[in-house]
SEMI-992783 format. One record per residue: residue in one letter; x, y, z of N, C-alpha, C in turn. Coordinates in steps of 0.02 Angstrom, whole numbers, padded with zeros to 5 digits, always signed. Atoms other than C-alpha are relative to their C-alpha. Layout:
% SEMI-992783
AXYZXYZXYZ;...
This chain:
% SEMI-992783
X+00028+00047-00049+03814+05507+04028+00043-00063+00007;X-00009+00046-00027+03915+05370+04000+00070-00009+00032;X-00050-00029-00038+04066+05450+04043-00019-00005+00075;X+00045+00003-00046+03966+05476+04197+00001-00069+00058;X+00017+00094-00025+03920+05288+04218+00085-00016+00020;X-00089+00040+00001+04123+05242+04195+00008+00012+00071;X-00015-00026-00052+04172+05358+04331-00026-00021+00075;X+00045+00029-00052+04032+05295+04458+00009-00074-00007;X-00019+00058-00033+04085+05117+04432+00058-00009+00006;X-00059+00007-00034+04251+05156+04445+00005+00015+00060;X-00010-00018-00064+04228+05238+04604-00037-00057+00052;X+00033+00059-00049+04116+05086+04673+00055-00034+00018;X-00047+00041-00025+04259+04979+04664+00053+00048+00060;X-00062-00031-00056+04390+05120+04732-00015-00003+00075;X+00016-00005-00023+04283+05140+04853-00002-00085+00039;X+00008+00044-00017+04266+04948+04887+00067-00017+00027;X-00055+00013-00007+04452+04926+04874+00069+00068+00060;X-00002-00035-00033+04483+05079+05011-00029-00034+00071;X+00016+00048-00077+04407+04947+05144+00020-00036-00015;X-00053+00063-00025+04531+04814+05115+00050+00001+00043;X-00043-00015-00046+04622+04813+05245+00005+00056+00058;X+00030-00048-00057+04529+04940+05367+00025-00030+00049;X-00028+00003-00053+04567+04829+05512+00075-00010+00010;X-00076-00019-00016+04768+04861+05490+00006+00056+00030;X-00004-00071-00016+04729+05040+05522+00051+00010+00079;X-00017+00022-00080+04754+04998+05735+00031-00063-00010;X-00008+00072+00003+04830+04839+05708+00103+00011+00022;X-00077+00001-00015+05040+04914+05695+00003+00081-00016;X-00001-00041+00005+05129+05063+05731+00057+00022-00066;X-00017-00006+00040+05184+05138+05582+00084+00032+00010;X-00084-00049-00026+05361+05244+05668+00036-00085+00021;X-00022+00010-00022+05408+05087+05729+00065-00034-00039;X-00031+00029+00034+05564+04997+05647+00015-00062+00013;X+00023+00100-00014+05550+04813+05599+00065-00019-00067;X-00048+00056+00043+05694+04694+05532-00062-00019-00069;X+00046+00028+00071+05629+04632+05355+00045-00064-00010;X-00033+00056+00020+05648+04442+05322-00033-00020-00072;X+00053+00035+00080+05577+04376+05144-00008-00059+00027;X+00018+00066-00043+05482+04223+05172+00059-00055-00049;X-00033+00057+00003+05564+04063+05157+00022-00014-00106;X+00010+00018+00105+05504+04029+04945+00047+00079-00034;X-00015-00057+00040+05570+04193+04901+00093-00026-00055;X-00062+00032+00041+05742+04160+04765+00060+00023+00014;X-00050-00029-00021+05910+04186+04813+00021+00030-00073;X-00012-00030+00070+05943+04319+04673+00078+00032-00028;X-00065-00028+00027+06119+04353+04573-00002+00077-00039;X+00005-00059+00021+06027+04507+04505-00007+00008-00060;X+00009+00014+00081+06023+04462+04337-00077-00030-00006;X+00054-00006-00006+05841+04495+04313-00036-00006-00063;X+00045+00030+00049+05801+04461+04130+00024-00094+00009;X-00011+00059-00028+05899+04290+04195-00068-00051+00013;X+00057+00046-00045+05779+04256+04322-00065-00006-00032;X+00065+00020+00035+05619+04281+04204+00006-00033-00043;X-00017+00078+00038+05687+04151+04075+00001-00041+00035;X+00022+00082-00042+05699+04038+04219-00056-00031+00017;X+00092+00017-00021+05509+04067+04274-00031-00025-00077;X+00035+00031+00072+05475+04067+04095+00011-00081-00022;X-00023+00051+00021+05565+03902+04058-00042-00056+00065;X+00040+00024-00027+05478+03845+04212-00087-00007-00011;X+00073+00008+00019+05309+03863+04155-00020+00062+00031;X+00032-00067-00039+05274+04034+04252-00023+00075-00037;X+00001-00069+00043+05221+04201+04193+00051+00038+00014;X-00059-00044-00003+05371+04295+04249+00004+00015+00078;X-00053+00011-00068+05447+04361+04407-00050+00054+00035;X+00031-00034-00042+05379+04455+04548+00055+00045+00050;X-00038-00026-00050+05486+04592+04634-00018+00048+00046;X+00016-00036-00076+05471+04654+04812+00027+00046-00006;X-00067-00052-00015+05567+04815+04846-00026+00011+00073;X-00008-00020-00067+05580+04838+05026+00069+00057+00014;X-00074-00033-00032+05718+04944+05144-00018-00030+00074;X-00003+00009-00080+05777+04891+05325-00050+00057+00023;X+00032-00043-00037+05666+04946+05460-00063+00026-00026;X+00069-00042+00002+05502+04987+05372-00060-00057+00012;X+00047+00046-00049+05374+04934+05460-00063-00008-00062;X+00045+00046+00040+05239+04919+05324+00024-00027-00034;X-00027+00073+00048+05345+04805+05216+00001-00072+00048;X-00008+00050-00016+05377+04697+05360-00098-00007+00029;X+00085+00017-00031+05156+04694+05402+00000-00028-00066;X+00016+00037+00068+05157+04650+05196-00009-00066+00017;X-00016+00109-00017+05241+04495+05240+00020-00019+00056;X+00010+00045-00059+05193+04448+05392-00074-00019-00016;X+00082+00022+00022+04992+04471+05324-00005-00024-00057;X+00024+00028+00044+04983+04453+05156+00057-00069-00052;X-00054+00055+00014+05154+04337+05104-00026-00053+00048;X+00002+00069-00046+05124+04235+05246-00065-00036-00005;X+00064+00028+00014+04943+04194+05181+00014-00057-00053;X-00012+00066+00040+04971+04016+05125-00061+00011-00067;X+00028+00014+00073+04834+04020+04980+00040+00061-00048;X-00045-00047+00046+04918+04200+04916+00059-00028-00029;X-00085+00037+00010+05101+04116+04928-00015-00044-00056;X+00009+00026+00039+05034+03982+04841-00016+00016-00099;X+00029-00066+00092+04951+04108+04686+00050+00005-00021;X-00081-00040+00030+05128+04179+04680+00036-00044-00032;X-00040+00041+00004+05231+04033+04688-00019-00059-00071;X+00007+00042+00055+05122+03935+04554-00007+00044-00085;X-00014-00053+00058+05147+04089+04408+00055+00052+00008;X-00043-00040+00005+05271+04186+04465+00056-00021+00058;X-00062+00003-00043+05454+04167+04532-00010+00067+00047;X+00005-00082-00059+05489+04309+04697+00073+00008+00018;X-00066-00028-00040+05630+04396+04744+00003+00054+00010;X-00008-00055-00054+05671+04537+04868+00038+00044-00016;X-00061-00059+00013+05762+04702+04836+00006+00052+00050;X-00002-00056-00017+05826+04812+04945+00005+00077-00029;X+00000-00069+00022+05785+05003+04899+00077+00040-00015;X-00095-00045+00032+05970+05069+04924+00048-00032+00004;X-00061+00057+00023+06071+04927+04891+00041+00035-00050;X-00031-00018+00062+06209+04992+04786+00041-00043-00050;X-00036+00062+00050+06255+04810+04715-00002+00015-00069;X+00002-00022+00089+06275+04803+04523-00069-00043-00029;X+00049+00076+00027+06108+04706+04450-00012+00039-00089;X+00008-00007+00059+06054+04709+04282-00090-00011-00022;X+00066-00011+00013+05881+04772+04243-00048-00049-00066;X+00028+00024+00043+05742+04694+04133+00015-00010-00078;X-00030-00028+00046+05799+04780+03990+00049-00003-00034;X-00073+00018+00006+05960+04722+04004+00036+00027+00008;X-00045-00044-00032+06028+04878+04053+00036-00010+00074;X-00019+00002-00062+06149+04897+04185+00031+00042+00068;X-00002-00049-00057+06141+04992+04351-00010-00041+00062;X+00008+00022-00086+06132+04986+04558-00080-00016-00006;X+00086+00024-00010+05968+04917+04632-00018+00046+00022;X+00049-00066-00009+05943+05096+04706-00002+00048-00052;X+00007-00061+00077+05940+05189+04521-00047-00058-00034;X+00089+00028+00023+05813+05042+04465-00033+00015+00057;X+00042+00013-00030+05724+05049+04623-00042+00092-00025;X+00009-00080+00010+05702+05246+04567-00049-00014-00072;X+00028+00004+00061+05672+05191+04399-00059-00023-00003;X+00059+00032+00002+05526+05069+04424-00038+00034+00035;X+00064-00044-00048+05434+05198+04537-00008-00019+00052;X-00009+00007-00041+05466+05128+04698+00018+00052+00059;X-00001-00069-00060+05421+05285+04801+00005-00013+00043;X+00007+00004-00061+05374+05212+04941-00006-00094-00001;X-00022+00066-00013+05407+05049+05018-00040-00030+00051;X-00017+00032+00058+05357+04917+05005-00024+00022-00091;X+00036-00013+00040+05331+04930+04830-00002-00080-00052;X+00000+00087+00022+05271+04752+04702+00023+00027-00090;X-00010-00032+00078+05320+04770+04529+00006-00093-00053;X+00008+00046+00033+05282+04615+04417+00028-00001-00077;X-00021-00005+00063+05376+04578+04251-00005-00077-00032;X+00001+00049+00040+05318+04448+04102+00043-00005-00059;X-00019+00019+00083+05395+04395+03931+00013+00055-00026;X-00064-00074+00020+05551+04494+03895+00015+00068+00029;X+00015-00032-00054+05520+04592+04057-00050+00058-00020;X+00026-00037+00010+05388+04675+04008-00064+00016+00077;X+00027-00025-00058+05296+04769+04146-00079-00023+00003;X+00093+00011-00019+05122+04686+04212-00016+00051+00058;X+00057-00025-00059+05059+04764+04375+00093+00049+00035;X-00024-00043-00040+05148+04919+04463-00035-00012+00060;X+00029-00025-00055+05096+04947+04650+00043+00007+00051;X-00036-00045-00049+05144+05067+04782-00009-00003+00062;X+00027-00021-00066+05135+05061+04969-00020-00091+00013;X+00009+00053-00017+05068+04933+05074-00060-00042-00053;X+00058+00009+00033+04945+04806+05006-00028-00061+00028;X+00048+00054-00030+04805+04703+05112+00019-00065-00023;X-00005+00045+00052+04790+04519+05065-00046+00002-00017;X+00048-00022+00042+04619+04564+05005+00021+00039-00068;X-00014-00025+00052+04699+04692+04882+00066-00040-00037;X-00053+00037+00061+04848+04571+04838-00031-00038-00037;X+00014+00069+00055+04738+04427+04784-00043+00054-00063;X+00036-00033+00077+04630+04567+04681+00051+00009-00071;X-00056-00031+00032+04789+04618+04607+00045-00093-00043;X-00028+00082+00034+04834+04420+04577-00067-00011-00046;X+00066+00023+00050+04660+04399+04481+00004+00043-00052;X-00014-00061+00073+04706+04553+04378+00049-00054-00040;X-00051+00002+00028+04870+04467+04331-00023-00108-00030;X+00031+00078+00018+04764+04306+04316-00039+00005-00097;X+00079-00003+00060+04622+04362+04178+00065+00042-00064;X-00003-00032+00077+04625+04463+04030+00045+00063+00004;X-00077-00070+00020+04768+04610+04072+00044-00039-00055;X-00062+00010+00042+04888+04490+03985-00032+00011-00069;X+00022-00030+00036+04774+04554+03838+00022+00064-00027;X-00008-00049-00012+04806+04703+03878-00041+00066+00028;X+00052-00030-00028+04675+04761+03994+00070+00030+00064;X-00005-00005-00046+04741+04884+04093-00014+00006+00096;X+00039-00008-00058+04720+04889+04310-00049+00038+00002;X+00046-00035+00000+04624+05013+04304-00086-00020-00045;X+00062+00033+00021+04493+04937+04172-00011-00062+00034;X+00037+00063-00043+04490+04787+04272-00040+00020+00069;X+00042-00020-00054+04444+04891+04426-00066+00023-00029;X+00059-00008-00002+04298+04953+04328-00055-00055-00028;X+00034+00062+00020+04247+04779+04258-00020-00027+00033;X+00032+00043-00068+04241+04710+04414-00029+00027+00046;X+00068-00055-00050+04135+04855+04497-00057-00023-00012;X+00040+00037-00010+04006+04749+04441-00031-00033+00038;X+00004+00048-00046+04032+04616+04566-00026+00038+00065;X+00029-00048-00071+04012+04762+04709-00033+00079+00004;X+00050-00048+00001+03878+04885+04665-00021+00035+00049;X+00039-00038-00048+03836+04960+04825+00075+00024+00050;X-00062-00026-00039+03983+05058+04930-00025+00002+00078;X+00010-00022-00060+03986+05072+05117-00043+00056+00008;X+00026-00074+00025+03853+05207+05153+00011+00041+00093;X-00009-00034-00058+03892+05253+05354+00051+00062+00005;X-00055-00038+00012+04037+05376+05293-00040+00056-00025;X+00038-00032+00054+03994+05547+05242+00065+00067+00001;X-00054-00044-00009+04112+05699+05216+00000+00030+00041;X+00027-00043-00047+04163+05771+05338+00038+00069+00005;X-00031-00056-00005+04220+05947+05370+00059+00010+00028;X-00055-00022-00041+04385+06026+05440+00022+00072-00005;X-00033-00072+00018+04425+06207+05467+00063+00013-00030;X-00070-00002+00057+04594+06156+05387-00007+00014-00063;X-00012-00033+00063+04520+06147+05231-00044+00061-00024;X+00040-00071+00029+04494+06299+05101-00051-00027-00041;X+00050+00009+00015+04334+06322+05056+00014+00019-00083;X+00012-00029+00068+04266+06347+04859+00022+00082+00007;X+00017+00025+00058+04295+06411+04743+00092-00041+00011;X-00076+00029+00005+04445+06307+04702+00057+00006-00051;X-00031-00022+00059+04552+06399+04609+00106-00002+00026;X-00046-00020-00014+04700+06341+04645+00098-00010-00063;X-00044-00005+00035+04823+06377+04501+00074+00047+00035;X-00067-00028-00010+05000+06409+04549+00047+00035-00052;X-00059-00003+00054+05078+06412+04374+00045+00056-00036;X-00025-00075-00003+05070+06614+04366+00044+00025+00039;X-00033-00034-00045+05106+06669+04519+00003-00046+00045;X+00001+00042-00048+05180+06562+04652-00027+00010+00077;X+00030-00011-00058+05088+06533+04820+00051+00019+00056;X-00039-00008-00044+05170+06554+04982+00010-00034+00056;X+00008+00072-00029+05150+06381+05041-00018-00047-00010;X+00009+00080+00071+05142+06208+04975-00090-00001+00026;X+00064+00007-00001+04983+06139+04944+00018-00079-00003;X+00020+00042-00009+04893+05974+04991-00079-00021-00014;X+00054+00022+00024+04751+05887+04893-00021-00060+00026;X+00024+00059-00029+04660+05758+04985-00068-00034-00041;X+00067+00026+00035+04521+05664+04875-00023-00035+00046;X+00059+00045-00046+04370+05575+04966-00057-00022-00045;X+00068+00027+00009+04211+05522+04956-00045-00021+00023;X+00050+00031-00060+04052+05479+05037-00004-00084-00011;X+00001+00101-00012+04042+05267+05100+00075-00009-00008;X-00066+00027-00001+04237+05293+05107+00008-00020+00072;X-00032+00052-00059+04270+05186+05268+00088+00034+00029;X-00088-00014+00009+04460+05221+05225+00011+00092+00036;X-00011-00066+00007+04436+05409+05238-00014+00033+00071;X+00029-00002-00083+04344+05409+05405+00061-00030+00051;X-00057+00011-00050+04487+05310+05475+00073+00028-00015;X-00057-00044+00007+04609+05426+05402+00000+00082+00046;X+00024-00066-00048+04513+05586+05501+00016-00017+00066;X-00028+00007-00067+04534+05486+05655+00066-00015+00021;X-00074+00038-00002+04685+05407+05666+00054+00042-00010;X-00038-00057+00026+04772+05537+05573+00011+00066-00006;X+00011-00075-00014+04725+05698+05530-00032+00043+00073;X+00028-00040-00075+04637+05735+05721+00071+00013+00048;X-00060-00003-00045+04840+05709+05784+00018+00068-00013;X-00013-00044-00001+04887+05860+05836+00055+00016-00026;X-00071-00038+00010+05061+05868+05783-00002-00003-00089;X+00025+00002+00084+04988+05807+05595-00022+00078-00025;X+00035-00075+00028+04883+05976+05617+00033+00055+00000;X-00057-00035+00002+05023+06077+05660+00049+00001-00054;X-00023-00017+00048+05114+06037+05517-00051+00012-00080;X+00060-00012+00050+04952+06039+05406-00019+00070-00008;X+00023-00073+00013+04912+06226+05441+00090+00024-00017;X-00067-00024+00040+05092+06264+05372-00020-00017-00103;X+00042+00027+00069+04980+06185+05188-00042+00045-00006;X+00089-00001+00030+04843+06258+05095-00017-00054-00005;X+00024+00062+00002+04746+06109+05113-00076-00006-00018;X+00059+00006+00045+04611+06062+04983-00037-00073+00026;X+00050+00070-00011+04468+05909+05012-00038+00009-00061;X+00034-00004+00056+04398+05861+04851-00042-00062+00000;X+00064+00037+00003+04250+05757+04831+00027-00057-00080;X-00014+00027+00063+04304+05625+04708-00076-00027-00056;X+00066-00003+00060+04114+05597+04629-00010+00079-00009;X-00018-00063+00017+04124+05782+04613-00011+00001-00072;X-00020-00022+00075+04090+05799+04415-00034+00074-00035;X+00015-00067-00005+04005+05978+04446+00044+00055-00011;X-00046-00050-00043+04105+06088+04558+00076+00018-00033;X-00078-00025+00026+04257+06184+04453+00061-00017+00035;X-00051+00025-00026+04429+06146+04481+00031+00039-00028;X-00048-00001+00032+04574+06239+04422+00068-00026+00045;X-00035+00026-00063+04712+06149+04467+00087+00026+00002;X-00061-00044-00022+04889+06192+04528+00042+00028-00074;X-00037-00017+00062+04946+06182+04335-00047+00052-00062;X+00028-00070+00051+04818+06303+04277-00057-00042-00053;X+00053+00043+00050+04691+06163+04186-00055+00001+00049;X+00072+00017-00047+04499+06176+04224-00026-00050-00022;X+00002+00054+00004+04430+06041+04258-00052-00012+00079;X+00054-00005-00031+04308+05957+04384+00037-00056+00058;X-00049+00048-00051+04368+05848+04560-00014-00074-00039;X+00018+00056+00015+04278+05703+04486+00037-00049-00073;X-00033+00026+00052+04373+05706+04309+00074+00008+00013;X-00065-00033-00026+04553+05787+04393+00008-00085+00041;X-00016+00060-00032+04544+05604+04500+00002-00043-00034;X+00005+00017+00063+04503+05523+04359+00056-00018-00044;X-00075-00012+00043+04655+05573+04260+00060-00006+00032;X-00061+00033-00026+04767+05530+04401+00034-00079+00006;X-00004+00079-00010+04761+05348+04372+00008-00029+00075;X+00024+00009-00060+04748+05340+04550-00062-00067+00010;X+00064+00043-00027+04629+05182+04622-00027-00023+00074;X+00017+00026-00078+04613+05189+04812-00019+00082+00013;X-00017-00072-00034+04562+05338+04906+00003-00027+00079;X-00022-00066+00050+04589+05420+05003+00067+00012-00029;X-00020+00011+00050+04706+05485+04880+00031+00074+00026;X-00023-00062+00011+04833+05627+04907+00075+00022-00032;X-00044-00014+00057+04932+05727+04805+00026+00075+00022;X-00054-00057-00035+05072+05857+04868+00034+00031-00054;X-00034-00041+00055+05128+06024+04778+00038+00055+00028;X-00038-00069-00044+05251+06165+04806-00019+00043-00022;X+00021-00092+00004+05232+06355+04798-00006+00002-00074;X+00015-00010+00087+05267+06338+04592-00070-00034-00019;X+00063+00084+00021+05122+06191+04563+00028-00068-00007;X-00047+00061+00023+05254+06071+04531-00032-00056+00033;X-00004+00052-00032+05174+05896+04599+00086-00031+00030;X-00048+00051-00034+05312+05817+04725-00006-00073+00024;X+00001+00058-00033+05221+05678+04785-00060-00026+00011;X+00060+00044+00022+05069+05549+04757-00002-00052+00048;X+00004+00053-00007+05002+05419+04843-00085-00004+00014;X+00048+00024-00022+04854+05312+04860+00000-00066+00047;X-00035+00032-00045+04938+05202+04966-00050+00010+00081;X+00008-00026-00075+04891+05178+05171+00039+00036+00016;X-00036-00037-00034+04947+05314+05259-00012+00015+00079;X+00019+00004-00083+04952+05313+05449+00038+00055+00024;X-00006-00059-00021+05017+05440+05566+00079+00009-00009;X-00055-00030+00040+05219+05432+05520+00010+00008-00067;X-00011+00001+00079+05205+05415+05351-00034+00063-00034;X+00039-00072+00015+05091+05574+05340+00046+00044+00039;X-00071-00044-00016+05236+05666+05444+00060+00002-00043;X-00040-00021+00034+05349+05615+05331-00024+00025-00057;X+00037-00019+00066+05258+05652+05172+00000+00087+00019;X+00026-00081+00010+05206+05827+05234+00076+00040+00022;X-00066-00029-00036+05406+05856+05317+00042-00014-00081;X-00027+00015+00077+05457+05797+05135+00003+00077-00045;X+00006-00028+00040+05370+05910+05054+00028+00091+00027;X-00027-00079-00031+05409+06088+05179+00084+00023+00000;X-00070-00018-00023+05601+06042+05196+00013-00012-00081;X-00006-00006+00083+05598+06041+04994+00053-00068+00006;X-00064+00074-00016+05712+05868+05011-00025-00010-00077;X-00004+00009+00086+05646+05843+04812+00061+00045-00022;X-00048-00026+00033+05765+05977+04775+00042-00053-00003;X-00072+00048-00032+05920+05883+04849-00014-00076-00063;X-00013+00069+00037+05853+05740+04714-00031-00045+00026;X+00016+00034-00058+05806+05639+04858-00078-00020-00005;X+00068+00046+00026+05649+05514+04833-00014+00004+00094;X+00008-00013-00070+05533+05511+04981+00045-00057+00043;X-00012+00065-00049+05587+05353+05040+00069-00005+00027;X-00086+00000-00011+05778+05393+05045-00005+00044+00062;X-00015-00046-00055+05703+05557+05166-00033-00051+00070;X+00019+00027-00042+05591+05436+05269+00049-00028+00041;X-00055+00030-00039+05747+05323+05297+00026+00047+00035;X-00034-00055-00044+05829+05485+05363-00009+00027+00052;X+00051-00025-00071+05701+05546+05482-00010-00086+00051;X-00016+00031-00040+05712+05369+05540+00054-00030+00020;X-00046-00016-00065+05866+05361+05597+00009+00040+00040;X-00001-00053-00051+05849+05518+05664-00022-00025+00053;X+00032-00010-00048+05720+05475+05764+00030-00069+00060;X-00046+00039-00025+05839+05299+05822+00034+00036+00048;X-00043-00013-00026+05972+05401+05873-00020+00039+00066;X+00011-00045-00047+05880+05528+05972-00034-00053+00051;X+00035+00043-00044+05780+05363+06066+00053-00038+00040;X-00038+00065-00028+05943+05271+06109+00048+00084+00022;X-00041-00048-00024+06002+05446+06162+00074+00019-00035;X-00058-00005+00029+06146+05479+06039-00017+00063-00042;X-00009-00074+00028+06209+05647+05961+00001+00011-00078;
């Protein structure tokens, strides 16, 4: 039971923190390509990055705050135009933590936390910077506070600044702070309810790959009823026809993330239930999907917003096997957008 309890106030919050930033959904188009400026406060950086957190430190700060962006992506430049440019956020940042900007495939020389030394696109790999933007926070002796992937509301940055405010430097991780503070919002959106799609396969859900390989990648979508987020992912997204066209090329699963019933085996051959399988992804937003090839192998995670190019590339990621090649999504995204440049300005 109280396993039970955990799970259900973790999911209040996910669920809470899955409507931050609902009205971005319509707000920008996600294909389009946008110059990236860092705001004004951000640090002109030499790259020397246990440097720069002795300086915040010696300043009185908790440590450094790094952006990773790439030219042209349009949700890094909505980050910071919404949530950078929110004078009380800026302010949060600027009074605990130094900021500075990295481009994703910069191949300058910098020198990591660690003190090791490599390009800023073999750390940007290293720190988990799948997708861009991505925030990555480092305190005292660069030690890693707060990961996060993808865009992020200024509702979910300041949550994410109150994490890095309280008791993590304890050593509470995000995730226990999302269920500490499910407290504060006990009741989820309730106008949402699941909804169906002949895309996905029905029970039982057996979908272990690890024997025998399938004969087409697979796509796990987690939900939930009062997800807000999930409803404007059906419209927006999955109803585009050219999304569905490459979607029936997927087995494509919908899993109920309060689910702690309904069997699971999952692509690696572990049973297990949707409700504890989401659970164990350290995952905290839905919805929440998770991309596999014909072996089971996971290629690709996010709980991130995903709007209608970023779900083309994700699902064109995963069919043109571009993981083989090594190739992080964000190196294939850049690729498909120049493609799609060249072919708009008419060039061969």
């Amino acid at each position: 039971m109280q396993g039970t309890r955990c799970r259900h106030s973790l999911l209040v919050f996910v669920l809470w923190l899955a409507g931050l930033g609902l009205s971005l959904a319509g707000d920008f188009e996600d294909a389009t390509i946008m110059h990236i400026d860092y705001p004004d406060w951000f640090k002109e950086t030499f790259l020397d990055l246990p440097d720069e957190i002795d300086e915040a430190r010696s300043a009185g700060k908790v440590g450094l705050m790094v952006l990773f962006t790439t030219e042209g992506c349009s949700y890094c430049a909505e980050f910071i135009r919404t949530s950078l440019a929110d004078a009380r956020l800026a302010e949060r940042v600027q009074a605990r933590f130094d900021a500075i900007g990295l481009e994703i495939f910069s191949d300058a020389e910098m020198v990591a936390p660690d003190g090791s030394q490599l390009r800023v696109k073999e750390f940007a790999e290293r720190a988990g910077a799948g997708f861009a933007p991505s925030l990555v926070f480092y305190g005292e002796d660069g030690a890693l506070l707060y990961r996060g992937v993808g865009y992020h509301s200024p509702e979910r940055f300041a949550s994410v600044l109150d994490y890095l405010s309280g008791p993590q430097q304890a050593g509470q991780s995000f995730r226990d702070f999302v269920v500490a503070r499910s407290a504060e919002h006990s009741s989820a959106p309730a106008d949402y309810r699941l909804l169906s799609d002949p895309l996905f396969s029905p029970p039982p859900f057996a979908l272990d790959r690890s024997r025998m390989p399938a004969d087409r990648p697979l796509l796990v979508l987690f939900e939930a009823d009062g997800c807000e987020a999930c409803g404007q992912m059906h419209k927006e997204v999955l109803a585009r026809p050219e999304v569905r066209e490459l979607l029936g090329r997927f087995e494509v699963v919908r899993l109920d993330a309060e689910d702690d019933e309904t069997p699971v085996l999952t692509p690696g051959g572990r049973r297990t239930t949707a409700a504890a399988w989401f659970a164990q992804t350290g995952l905290t937003r839905l919805p929440a999907l998770l991309f596999f090839e014909e072996h089971g192998q996971e290629v690709l995670r996010t709980d991130a917003l995903v709007l209608r190019q970023r779900m083309m590339n994700a699902l064109m990621y995963t069919l043109e096997r571009a993981y083989q090649k090594g190739w992080t999504y964000q190196r294939f995204a850049r690729t498909k957008s120049l493609e799609r440049s060249q072919r708009d300005n008419g060039q061969d």
